[in-house]
Phi, psi and omega in degrees: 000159168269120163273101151278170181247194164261027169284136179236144170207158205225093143307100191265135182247142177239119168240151144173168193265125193272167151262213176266339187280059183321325203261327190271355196250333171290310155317329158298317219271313193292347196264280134021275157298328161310299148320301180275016222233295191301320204272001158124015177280130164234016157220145185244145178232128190251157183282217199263158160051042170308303194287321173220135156184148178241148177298268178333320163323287202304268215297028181197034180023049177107330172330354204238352172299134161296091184245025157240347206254272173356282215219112187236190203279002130339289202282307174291323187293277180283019167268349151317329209266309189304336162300273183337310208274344183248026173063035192228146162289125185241159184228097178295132166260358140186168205187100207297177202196104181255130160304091194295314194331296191277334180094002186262164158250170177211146139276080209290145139246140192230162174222119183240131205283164173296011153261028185060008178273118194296128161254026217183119165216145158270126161232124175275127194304283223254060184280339187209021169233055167246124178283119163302312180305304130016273181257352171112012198270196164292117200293000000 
């Protein structure tokens, strides 16, 4: 049998279309997170391409990220911080990411707990180099 209990937990989703404009897109976002933080949310989840997009993002399926100038190590810190200061878990839903070691890029979805600490990442590997024509896929 299932025992229920009275745990409750309140999860804020956030939609909306980031630009280019990374500092306007952060400010929606913290402002935002802030909003689900007062109403009781103790994990916040932002959609994919929170931090940047572009028209040029979309049609050239991400190909166009700047992921050393755009969106630096900088830039993460304070969503870091932004986990802390409202005590809430945030869920990145991807967050380019350049390797120096490897030369590669990623699309990170990162999870950072309310001590600003990342407990989690994804990177998604194969974001722009699967030839479809290729692999059988569509032409």
């Amino acid at each position: 049998s299932t025992k229920q209990n009275n745990f409750r937990s309140i999860v804020g989703l956030i939609q909306f279309c980031a630009t280019s404009d990374v500092n306007k897109n952060f400010e929606k976002c913290s402002r935002l997170i802030e909003e689900c933080a007062e109403k009781g949310a103790q994990m916040v989840c932002l959609p994919e391409h929170f931090a940047y997009m572009t028209n040029e993002t979309i049609s050239s399926g991400g190909k166009t990220y700047d992921f050393n100038d755009k969106l630096d190590h900088r830039l993460f810190q304070k969503y870091r911080q932004l986990a802390l200061d409202n005590q809430v878990w945030l869920s990145l839903g991807c967050f380019p990411e350049h390797d120096r070691e490897t030369g590669l890029n990623y699309l990170t979805h990162s999870i950072i707990n309310e001590e600003g600490n990342v407990v989690a990442k994804y990177r998604k590997m194969h974001m722009f180099d699967v030839d479809l024509d290729r692999s059988g896929g569509v032409s």
